[in-house]
Kinemage of the C-alpha trace (Angstrom):
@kinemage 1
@onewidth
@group {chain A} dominant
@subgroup {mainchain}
@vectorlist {calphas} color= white
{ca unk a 1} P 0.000 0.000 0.000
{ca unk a 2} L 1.258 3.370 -0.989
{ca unk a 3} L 1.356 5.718 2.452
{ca unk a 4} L 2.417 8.707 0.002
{ca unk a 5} L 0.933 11.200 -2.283
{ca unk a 6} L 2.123 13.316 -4.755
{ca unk a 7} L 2.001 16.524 -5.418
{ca unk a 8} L 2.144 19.194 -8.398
{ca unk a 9} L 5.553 21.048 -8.123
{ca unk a 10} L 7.597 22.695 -11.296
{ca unk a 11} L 11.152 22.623 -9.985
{ca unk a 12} L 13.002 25.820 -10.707
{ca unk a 13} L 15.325 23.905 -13.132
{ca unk a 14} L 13.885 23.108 -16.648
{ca unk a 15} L 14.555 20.557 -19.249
{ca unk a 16} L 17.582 21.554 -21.965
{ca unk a 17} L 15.887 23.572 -24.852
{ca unk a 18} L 12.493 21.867 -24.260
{ca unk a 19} L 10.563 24.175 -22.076
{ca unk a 20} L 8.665 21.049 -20.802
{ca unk a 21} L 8.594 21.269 -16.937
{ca unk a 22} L 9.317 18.097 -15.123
{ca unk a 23} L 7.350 16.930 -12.117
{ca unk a 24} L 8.228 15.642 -8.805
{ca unk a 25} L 6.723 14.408 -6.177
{ca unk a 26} L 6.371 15.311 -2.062
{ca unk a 27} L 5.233 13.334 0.676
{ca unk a 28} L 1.961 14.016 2.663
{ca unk a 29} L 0.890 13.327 6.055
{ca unk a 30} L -0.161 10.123 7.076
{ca unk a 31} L -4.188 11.365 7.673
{ca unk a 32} L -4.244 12.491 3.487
{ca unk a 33} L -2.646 9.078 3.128
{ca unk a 34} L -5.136 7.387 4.471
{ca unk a 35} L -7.873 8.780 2.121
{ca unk a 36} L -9.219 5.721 -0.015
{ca unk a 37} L -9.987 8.494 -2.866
{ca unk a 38} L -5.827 9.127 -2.832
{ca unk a 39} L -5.339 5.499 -2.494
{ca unk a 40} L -7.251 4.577 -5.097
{ca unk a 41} L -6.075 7.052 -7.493
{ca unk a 42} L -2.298 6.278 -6.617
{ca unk a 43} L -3.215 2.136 -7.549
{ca unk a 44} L -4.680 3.212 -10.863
{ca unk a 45} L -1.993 5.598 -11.796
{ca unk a 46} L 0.538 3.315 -10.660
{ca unk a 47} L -0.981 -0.014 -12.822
{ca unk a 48} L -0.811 2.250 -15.917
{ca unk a 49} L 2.176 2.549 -15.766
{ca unk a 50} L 3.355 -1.163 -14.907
{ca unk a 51} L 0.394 -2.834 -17.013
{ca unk a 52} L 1.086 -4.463 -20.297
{ca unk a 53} L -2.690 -5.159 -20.836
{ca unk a 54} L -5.843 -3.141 -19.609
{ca unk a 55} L -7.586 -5.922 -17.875
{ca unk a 56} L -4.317 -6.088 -15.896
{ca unk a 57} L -5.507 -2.315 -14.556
{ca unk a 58} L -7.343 -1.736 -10.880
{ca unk a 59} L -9.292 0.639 -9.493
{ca unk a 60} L -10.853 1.181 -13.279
{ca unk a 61} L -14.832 0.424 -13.632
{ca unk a 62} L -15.960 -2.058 -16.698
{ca unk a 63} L -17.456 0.786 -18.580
{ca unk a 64} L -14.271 2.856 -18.591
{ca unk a 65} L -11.926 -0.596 -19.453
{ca unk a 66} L -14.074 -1.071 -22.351
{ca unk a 67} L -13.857 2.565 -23.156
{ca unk a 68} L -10.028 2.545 -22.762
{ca unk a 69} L -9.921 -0.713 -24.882
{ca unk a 70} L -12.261 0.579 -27.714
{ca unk a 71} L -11.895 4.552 -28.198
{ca unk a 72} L -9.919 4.799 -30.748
{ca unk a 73} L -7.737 8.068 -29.498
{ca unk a 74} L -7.727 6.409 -26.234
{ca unk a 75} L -6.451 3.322 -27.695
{ca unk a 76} L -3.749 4.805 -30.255
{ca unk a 77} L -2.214 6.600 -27.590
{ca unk a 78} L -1.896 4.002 -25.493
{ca unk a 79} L -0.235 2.066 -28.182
{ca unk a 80} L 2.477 4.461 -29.587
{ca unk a 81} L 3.188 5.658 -26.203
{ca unk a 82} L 3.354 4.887 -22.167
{ca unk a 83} L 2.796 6.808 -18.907
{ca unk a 84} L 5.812 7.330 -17.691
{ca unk a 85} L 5.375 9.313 -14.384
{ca unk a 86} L 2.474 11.564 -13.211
{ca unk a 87} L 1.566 14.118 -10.749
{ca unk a 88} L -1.024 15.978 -8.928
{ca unk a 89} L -2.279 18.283 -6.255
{ca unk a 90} L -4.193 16.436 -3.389
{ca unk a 91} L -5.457 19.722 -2.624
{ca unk a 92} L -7.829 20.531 -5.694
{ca unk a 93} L -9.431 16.836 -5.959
{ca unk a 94} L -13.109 17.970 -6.530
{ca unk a 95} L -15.980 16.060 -4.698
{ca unk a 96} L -19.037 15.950 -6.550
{ca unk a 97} L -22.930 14.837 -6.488
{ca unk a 98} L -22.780 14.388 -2.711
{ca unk a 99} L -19.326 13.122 -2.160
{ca unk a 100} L -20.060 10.100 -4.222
{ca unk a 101} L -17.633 11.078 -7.227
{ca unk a 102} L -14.438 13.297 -7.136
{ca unk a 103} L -12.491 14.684 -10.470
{ca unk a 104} L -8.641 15.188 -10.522
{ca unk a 105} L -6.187 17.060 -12.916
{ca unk a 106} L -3.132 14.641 -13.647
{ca unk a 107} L -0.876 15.559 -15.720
{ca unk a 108} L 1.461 12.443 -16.945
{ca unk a 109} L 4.728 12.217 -18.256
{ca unk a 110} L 4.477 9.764 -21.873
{ca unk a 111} L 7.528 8.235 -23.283
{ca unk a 112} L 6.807 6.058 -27.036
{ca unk a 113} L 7.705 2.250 -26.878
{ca unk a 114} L 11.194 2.988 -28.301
{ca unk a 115} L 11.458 4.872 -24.994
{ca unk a 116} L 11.987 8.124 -26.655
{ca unk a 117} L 10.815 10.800 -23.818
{ca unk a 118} L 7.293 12.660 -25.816
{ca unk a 119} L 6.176 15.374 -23.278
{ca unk a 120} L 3.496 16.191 -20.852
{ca unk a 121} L -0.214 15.403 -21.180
{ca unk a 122} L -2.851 16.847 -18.740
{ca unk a 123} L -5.952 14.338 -17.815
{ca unk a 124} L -8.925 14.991 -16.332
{ca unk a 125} L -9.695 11.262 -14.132
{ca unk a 126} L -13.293 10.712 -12.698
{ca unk a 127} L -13.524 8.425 -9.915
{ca unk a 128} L -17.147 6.916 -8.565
{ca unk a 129} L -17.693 5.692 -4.992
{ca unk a 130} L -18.944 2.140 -5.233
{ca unk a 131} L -19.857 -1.210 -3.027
{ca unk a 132} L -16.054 -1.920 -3.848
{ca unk a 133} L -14.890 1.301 -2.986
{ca unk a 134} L -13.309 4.161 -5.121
{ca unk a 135} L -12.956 3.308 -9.317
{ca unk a 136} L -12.011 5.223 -11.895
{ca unk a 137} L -14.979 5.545 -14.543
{ca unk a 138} L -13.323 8.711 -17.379
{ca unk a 139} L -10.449 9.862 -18.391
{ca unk a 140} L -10.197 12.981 -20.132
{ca unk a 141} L -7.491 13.949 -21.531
{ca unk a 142} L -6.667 17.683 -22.228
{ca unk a 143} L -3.437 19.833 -23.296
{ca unk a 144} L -0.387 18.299 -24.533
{ca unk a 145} L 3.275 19.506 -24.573
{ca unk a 146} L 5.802 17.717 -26.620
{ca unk a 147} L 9.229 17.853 -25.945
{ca unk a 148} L 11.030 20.299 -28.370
{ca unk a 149} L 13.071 19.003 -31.359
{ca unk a 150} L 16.660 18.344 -31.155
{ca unk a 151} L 18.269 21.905 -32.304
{ca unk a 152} L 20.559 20.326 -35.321
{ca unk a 153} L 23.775 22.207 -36.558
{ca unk a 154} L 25.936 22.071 -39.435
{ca unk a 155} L 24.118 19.865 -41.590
{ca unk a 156} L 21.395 20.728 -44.415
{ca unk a 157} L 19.014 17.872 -44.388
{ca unk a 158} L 17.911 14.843 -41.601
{ca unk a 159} L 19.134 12.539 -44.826
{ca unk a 160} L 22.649 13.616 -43.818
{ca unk a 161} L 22.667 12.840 -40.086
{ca unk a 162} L 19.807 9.270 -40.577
{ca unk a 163} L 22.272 6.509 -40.305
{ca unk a 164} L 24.175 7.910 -37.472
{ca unk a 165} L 20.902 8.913 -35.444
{ca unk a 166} L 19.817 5.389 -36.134
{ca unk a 167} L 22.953 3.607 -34.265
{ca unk a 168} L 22.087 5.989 -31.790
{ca unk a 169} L 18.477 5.206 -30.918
{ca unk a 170} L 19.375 1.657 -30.956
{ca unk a 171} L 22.325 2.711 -28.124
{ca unk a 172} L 19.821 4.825 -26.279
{ca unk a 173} L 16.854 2.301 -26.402
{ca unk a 174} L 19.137 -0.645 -25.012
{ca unk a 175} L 20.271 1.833 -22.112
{ca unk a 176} L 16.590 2.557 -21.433
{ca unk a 177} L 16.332 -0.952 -21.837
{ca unk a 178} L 19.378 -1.753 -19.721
{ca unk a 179} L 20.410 -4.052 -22.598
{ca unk a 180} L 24.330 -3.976 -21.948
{ca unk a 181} L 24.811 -6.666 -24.711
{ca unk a 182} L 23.161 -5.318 -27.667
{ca unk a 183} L 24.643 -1.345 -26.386
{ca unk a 184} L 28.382 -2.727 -27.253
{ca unk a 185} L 27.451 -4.163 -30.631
{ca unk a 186} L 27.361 -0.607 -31.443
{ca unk a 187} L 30.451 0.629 -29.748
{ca unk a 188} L 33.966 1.079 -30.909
{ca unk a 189} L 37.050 -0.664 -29.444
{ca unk a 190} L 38.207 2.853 -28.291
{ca unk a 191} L 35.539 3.426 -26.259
{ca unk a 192} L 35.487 0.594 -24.523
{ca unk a 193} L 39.169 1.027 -24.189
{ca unk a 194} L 38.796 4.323 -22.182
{ca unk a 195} L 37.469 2.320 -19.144
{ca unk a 196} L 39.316 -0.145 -17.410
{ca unk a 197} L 37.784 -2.814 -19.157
{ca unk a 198} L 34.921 -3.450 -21.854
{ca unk a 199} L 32.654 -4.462 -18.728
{ca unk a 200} L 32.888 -1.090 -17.174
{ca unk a 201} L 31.564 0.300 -20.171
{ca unk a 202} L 28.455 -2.483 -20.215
{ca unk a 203} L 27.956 -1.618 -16.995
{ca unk a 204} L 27.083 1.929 -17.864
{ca unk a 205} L 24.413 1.176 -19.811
{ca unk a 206} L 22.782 -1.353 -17.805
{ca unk a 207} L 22.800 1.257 -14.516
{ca unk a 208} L 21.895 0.261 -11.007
{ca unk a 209} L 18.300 -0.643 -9.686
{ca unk a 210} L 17.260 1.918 -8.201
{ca unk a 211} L 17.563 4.739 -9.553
{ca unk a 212} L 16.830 2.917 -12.734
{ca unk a 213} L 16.838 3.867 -15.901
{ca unk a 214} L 13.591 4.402 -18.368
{ca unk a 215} L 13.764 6.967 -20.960
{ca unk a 216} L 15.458 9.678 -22.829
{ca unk a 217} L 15.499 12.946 -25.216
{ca unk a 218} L 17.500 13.860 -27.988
{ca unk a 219} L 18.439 17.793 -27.423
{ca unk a 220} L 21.268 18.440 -29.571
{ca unk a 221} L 22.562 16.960 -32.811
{ca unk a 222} L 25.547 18.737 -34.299
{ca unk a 223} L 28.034 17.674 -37.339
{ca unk a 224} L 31.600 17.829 -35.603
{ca unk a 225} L 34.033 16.667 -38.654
{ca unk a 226} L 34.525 14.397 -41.508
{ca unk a 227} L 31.777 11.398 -40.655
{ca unk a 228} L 31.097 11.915 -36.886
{ca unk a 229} L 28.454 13.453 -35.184
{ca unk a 230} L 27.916 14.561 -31.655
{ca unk a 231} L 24.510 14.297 -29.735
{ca unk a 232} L 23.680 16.148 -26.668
{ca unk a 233} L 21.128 13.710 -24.732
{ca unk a 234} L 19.378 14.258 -22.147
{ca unk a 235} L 18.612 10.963 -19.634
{ca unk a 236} L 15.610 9.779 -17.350
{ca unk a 237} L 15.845 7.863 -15.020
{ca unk a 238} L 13.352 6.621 -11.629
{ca unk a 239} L 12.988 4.900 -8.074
{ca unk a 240} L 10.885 2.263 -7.829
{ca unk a 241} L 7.826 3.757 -6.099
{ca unk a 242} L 8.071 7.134 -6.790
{ca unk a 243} L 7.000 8.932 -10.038
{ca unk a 244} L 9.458 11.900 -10.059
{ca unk a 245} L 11.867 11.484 -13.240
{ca unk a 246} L 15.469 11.754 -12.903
{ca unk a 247} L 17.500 13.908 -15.387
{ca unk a 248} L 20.760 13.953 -16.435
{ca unk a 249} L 22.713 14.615 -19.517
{ca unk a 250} L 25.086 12.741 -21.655
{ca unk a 251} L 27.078 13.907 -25.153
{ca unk a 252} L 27.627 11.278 -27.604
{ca unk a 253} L 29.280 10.876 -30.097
{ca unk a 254} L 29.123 8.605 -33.531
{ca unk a 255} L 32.014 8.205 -35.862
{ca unk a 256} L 31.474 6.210 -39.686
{ca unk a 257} L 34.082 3.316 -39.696
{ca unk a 258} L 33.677 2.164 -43.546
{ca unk a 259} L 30.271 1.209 -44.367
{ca unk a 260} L 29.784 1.302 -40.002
{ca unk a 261} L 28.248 3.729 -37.575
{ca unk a 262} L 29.830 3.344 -33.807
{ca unk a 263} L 29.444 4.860 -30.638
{ca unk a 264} L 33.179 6.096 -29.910
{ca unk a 265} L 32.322 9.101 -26.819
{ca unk a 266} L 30.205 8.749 -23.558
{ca unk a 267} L 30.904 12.022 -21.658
{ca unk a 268} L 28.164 12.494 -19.280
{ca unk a 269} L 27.505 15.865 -17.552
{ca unk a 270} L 26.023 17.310 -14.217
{ca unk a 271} L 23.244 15.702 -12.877
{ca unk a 272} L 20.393 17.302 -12.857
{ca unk a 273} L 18.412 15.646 -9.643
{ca unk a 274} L 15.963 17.750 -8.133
{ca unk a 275} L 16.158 18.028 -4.216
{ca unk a 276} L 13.299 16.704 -2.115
């Protein structure tokens, strides 16, 4: 049972070029807590985000699982993309028709299924009191704000930047991933020779378990000699448990070797972890 709450809070430090605010979370007293409306909203945030499938989802009445299921803008978005985090403000949950129903603004973080980070989207969640307690029975969603575009220098077209961006999403997918193996494929011998050894390296990408990593944003991409390319990337990562996102940034950069596109630079910068 979760014995927290969170709450809406822009931190005073934003994301790299994106103007997209990210959201963290507080903890509550024990009394808010104990609210079954905050319970129940924290279980049905929480299994959207770990779900695979929406009968796997609690807390969610049968009308609004077959609405989820069936809408087709409901349904597309959950598709292409995946609640990453979420937040809101205990203090404006709205009761309505006699305390038997309550609305709540959300507004969730989405990443895509390649893990690519794709902005904020505000929801508007209706829960009804029933004989089983507190379910959620809409969700409306509202506003959304996409990360911005990478800012790309020193090249004309994408065409002239595709095959190294594509070695990259593959490297940046399998560290979202933590997929150590299939990271290396797509690194050069130099790299791996800056560490003390290849595993060092591996062990970069795979990351720790908590905080763990589960998304990222490209920020920068920037043509930086004869067939290499440098991208500034910004990184995501969470704690089991608690929906505030992580962020810290990494430059990379891609060199051709022949026909070949390779990671050969991992220089990661400040973190940028927000204080509790």
């Amino acid at each position: 049972m979760h014995t927290w709450m969170t709450e809406l809070f822009r931190p005073r430090w934003k994301m790299i070029l994106g103007g997209l605010g990210l959201i963290v979370s507080t903890s509550i007293t024990v009394s808010a807590a104990e609210d079954p409306r905050i319970k129940a909203l924290n279980e049905f945030l929480w299994t959207r985000i770990a779900a695979n499938n929406v009968i796997e989802y609690t807390y969610m009445t049968d009308r609004l699982k077959e609405y989820y299921g069936g809408d087709k803008k409901v349904k597309v978005r959950r598709e292409s993309s995946v609640l990453l985090s979420f937040s809101y403000d205990p203090g404006k949950i709205e009761a309505r028709d006699g305390d038997k129903s309550f609305d709540v603004e959300v507004v969730g973080i989405w990443k895509n299924l390649n893990d690519h980070l794709i902005g904020e989207i505000d929801e508007r969640d209706t829960f009804i009191q029933t004989p089983r307690g507190w379910f959620a029975d809409r969700i409306k969603f509202g506003a959304e704000r996409p990360t911005a575009k990478a800012i790309v220098e020193g090249f004309e077209a994408p065409k002239e930047y595709r095959d190294s961006i594509r070695v990259l999403k593959i490297v940046m997918r399998a560290w979202a991933d933590r997929d150590g193996d299939t990271a290396m494929q797509h690194t050069s011998i130099g790299l791996g020779q800056q560490f003390q050894s290849p595993d060092e390296l591996r062990q970069i990408f795979i990351g720790l378990s908590n905080p763990h990593h589960v998304a990222y944003a490209i920020r920068r991409i920037a043509n930086t000699g004869r067939d290499k390319v440098e991208f500034d990337v910004e990184l995501y990562e969470m704690v089991t448990g608690d929906p505030r996102l992580i962020s810290s940034k990494v430059k990379v950069g891609v060199k051709r070797f022949d026909s070949a596109w390779l990671v050969v630079a991992w220089a990661p910068e400040k973190s940028n972890t927000p204080a509790r």
